[in-house]
Short mmCIF file of the C-alpha atoms (twelve columns), coordinates in Angstrom:
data_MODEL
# 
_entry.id   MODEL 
# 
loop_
_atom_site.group_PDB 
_atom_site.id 
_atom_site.type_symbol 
_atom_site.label_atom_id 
_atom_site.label_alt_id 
_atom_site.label_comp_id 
_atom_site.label_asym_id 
_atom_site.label_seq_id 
_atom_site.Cartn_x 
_atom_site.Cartn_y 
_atom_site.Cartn_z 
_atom_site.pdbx_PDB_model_num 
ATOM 1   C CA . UNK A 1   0.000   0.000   0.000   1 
ATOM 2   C CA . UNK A 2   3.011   2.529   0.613   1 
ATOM 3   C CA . UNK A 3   4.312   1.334   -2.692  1 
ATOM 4   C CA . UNK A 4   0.839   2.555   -4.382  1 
ATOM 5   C CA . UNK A 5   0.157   5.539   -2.338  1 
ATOM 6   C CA . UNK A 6   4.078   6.454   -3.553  1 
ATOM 7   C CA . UNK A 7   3.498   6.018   -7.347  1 
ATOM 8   C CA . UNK A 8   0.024   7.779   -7.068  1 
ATOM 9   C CA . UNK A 9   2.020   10.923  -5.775  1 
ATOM 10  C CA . UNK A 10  5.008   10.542  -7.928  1 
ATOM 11  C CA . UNK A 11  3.156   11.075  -11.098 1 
ATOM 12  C CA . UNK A 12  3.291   15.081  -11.364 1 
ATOM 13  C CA . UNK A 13  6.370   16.283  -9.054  1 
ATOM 14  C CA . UNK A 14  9.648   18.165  -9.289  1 
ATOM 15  C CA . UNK A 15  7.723   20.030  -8.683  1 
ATOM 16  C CA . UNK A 16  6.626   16.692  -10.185 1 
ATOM 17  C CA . UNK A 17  9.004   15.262  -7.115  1 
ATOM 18  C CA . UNK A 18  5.171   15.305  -5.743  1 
ATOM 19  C CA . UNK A 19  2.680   17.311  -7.584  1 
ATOM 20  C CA . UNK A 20  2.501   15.535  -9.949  1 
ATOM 21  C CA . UNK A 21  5.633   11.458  -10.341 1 
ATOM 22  C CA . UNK A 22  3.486   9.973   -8.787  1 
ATOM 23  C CA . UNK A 23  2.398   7.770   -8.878  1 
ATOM 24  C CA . UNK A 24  3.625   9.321   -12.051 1 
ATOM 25  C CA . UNK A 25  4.438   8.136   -9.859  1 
ATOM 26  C CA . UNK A 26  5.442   9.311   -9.174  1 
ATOM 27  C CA . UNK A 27  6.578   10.415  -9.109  1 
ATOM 28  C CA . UNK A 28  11.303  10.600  -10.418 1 
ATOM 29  C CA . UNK A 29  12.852  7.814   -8.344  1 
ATOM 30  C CA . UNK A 30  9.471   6.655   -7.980  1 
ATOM 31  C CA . UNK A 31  9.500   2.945   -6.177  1 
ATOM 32  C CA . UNK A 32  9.012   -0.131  -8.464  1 
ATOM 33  C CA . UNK A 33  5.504   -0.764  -9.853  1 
ATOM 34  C CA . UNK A 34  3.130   -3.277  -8.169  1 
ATOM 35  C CA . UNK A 35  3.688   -6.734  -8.857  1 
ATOM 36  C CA . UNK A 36  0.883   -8.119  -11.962 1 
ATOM 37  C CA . UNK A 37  -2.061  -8.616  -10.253 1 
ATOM 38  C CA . UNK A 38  -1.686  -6.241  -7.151  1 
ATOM 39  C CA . UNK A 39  -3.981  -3.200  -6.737  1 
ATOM 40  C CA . UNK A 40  -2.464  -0.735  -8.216  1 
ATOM 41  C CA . UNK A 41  -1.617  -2.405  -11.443 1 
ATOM 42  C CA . UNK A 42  -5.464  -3.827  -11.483 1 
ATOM 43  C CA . UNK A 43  -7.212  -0.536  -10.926 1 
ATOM 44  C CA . UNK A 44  -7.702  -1.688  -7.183  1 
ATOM 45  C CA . UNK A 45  -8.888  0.390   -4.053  1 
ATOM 46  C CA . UNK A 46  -5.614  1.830   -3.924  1 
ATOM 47  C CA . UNK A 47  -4.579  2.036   -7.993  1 
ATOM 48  C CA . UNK A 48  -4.786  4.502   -10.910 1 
ATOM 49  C CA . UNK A 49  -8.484  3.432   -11.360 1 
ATOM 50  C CA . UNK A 50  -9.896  3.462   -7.772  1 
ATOM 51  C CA . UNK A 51  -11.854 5.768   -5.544  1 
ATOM 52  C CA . UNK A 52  -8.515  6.571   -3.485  1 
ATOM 53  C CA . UNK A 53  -6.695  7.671   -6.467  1 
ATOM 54  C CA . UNK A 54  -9.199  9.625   -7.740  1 
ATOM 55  C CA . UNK A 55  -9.495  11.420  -4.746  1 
ATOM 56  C CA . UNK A 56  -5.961  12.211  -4.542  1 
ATOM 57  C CA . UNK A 57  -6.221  13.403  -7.897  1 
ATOM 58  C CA . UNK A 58  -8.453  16.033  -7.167  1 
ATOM 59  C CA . UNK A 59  -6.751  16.994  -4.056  1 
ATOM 60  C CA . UNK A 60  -3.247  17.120  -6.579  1 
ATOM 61  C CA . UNK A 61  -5.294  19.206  -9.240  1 
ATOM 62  C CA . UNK A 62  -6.965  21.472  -6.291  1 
ATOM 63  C CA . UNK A 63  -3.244  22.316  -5.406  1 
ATOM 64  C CA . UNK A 64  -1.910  22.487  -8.469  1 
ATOM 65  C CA . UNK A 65  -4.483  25.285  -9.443  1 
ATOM 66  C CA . UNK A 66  -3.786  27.112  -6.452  1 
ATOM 67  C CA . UNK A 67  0.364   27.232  -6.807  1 
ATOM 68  C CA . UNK A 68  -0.384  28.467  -10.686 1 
ATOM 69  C CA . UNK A 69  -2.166  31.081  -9.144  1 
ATOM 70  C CA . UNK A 70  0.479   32.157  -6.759  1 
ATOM 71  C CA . UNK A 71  3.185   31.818  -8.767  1 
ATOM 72  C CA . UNK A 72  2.049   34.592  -11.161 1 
ATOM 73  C CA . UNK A 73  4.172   33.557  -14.183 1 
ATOM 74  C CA . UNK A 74  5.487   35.310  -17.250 1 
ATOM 75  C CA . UNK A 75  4.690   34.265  -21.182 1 
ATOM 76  C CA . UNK A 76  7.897   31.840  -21.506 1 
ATOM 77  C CA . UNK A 77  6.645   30.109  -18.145 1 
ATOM 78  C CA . UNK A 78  3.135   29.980  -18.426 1 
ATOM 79  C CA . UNK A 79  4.350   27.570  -21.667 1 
ATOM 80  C CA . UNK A 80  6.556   25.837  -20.012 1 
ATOM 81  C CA . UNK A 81  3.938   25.033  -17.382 1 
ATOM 82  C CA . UNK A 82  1.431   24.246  -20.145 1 
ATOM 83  C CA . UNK A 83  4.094   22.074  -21.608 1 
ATOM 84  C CA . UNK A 84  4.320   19.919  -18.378 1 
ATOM 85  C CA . UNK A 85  0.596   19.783  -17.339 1 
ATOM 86  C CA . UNK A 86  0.370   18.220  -21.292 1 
ATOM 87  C CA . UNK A 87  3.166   15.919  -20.842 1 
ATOM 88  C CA . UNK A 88  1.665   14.731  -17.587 1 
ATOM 89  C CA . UNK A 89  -1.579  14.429  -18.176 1 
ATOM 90  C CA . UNK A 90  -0.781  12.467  -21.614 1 
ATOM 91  C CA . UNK A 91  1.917   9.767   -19.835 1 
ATOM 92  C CA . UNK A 92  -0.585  9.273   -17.619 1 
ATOM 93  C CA . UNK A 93  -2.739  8.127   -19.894 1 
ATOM 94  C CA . UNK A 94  -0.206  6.152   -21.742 1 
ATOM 95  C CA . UNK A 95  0.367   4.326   -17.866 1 
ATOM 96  C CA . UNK A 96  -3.130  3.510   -17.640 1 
ATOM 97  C CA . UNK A 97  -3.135  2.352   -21.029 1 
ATOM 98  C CA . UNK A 98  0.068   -0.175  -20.571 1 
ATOM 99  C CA . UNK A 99  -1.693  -0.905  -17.078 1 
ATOM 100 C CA . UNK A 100 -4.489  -2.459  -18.857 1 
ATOM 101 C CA . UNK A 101 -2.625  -3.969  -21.488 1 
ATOM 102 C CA . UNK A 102 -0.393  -5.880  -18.879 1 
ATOM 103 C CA . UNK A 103 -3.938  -7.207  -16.936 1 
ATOM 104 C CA . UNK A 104 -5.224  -8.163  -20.216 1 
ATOM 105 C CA . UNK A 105 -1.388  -10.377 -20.893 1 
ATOM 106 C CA . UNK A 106 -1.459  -11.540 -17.609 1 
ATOM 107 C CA . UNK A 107 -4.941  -12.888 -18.017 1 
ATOM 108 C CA . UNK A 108 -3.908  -14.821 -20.776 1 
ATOM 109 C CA . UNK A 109 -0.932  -15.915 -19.773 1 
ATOM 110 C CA . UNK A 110 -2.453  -17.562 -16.228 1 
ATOM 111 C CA . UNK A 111 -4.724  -19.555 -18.583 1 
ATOM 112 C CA . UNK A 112 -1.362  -21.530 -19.537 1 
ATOM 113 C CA . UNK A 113 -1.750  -25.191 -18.180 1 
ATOM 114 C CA . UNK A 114 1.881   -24.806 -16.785 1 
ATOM 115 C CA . UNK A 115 2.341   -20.792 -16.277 1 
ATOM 116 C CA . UNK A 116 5.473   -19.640 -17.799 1 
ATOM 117 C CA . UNK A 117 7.052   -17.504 -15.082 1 
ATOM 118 C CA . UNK A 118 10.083  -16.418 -17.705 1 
ATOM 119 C CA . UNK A 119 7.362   -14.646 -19.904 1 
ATOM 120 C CA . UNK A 120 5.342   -12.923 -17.137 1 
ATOM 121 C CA . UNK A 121 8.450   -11.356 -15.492 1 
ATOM 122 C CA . UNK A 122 9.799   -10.330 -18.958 1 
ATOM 123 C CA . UNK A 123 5.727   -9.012  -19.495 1 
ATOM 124 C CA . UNK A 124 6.568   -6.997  -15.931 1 
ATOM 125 C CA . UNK A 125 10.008  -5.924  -16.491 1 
ATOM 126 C CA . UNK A 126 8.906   -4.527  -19.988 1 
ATOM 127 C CA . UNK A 127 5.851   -2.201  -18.857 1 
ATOM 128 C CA . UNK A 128 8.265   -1.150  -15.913 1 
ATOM 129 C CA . UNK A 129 10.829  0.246   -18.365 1 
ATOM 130 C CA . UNK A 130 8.062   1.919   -20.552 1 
ATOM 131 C CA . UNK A 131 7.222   3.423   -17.546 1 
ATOM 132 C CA . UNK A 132 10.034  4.480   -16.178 1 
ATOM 133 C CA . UNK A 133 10.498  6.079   -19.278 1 
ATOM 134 C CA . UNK A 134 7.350   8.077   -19.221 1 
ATOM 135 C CA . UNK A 135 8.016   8.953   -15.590 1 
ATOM 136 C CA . UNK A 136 11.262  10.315  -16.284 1 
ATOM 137 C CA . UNK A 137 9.690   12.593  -19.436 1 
ATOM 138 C CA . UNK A 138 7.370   13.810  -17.065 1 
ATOM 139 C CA . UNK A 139 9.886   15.033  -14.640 1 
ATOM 140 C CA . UNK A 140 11.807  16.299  -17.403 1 
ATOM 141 C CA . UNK A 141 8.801   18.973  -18.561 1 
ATOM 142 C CA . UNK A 142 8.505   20.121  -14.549 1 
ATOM 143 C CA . UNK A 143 12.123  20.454  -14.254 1 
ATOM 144 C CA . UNK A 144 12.127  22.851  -17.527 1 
ATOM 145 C CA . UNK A 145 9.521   25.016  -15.604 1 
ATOM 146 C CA . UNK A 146 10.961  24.915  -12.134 1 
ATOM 147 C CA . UNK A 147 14.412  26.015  -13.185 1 
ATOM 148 C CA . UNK A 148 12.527  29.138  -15.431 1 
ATOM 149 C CA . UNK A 149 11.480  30.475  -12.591 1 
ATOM 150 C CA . UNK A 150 12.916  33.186  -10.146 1 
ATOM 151 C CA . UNK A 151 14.262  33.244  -6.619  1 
ATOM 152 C CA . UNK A 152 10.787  34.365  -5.191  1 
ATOM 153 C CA . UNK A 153 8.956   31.623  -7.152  1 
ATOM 154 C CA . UNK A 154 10.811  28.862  -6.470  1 
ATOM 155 C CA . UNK A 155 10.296  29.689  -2.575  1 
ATOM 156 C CA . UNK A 156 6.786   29.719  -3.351  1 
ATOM 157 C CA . UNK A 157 6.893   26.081  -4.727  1 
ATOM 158 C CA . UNK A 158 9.280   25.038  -1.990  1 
ATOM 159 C CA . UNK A 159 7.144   25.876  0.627   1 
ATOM 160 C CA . UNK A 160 3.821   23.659  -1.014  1 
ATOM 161 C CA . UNK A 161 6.661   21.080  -1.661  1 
ATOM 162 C CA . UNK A 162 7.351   21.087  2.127   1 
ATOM 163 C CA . UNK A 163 3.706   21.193  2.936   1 
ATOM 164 C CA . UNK A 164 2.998   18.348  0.839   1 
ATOM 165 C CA . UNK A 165 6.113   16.583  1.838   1 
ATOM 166 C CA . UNK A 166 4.607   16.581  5.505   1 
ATOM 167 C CA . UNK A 167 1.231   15.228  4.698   1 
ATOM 168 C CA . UNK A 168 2.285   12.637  2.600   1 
ATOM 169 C CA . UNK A 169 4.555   11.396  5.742   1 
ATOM 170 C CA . UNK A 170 1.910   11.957  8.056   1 
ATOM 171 C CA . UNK A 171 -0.411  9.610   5.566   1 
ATOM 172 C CA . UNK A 172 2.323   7.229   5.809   1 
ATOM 173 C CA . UNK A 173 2.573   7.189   9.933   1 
ATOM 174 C CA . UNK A 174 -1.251  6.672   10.388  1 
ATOM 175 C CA . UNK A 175 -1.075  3.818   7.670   1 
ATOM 176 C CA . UNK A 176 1.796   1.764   9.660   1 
ATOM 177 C CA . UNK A 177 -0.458  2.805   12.950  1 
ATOM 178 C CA . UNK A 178 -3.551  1.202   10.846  1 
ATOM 179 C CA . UNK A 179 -1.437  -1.811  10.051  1 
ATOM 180 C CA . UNK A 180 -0.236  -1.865  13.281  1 
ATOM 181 C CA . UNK A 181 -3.231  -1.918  15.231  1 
ATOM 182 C CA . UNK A 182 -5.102  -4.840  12.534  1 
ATOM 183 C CA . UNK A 183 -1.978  -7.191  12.638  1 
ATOM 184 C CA . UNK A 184 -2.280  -7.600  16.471  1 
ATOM 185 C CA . UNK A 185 -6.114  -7.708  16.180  1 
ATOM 186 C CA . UNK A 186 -5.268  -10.906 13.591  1 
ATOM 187 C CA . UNK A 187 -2.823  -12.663 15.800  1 
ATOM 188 C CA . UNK A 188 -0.054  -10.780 15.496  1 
ATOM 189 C CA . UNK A 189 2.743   -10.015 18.204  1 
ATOM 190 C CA . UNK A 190 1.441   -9.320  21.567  1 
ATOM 191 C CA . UNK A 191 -2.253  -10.523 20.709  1 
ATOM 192 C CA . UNK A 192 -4.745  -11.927 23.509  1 
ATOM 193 C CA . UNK A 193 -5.128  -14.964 23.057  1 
ATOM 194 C CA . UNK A 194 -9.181  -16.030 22.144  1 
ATOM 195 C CA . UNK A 195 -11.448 -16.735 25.405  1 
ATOM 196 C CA . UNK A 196 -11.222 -20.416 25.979  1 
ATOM 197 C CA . UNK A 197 -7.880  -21.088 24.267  1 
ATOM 198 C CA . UNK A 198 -5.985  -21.523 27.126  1 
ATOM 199 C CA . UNK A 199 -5.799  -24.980 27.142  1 
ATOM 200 C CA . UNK A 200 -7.791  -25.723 30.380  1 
ATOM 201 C CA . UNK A 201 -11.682 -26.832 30.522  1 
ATOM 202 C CA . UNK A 202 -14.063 -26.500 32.986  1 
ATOM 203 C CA . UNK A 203 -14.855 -29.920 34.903  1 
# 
């Protein structure tokens, strides 16, 4: 789930370092993508297509609107900004498409009466490349903008950076709280033990 969360908010930063790599994604020296099969790479609670990545979707484009505003830019960077949102917006679409494409190979490749693990890791290492390459383009286009902009703007984006740097850690310490709390409710280290499982019966 960290790994998801991670290539969610990868997809746009460098500013795309969060705005917007991701996850892509993202977003970068985003983290390796989700094993075939795993939410994220299905479209899952957690992945590209689910109601959690939508949401932080919004929540990136609400703050993305209100940094353009700040920022205030000039003709040369309100094209290079253009230039970036574009890129972004069309690699992710080019994710989502591979995405699919790798459910639909996987599909077909689990239907094998002996499953050929040498062509679904080649399947996974491939869309992993493509992506990596469409992460790093995205980065690319934010890094143009970024370093077109002045003193004053840049400490503008640092500061959302930072902002957004904080809430994405404080996501991540209630999640290991979360898991924390439902691995000792499922047996985990330091669990109770269930009534009448201590060995001993009533006469």
């Amino acid at each position: 789930m960290g790994k998801q969360y991670r290539i969610l908010t990868a997809a746009a930063t460098a500013v795309a370092l969060t705005f917007g790599a991701t996850a892509y994604a993202a977003t970068s020296d985003a983290p390796p993508a989700p094993p075939p099969g795993g939410p994220a790479m299905m479209g899952g609670p957690g992945g590209p297509g689910g109601p959690g990545g939508h949401r932080m979707e919004e929540r990136m484009k609400k703050q993305m609107e209100q940094l353009h505003s700040q920022l205030k830019l000039n003709a040369d960077q309100e094209k290079l900004w253009q230039t970036a949102q574009d890129t972004m917006k069309q690699n992710r679409q080019a994710m989502r498409e591979s995405h699919r494409q790798m459910h639909e190979q996987m599909k077909s490749l689990e239907q094998q009466p002996i499953l050929d693990l040498n062509a679904m890791n080649a399947a996974h290492q491939k869309i992993e490349q493509q992506n990596q390459q469409l992460r790093e383009g995205t980065t690319t286009a934010w890094l143009n903008f970024y370093n077109s902009l002045n003193d004053q703007q840049k400490t503008t984006v640092s500061t959302a950076l930072k902002k957004h740097f904080a809430k994405m850690r404080e996501h991540e310490h209630k999640m290991h709280e979360r898991w924390g709390k439902r691995d000792g409710q499922h047996g985990g280290p330091g669990a109770s033990a269930p009534a009448g499982a201590s060995g001993t019966t009533k006469p």
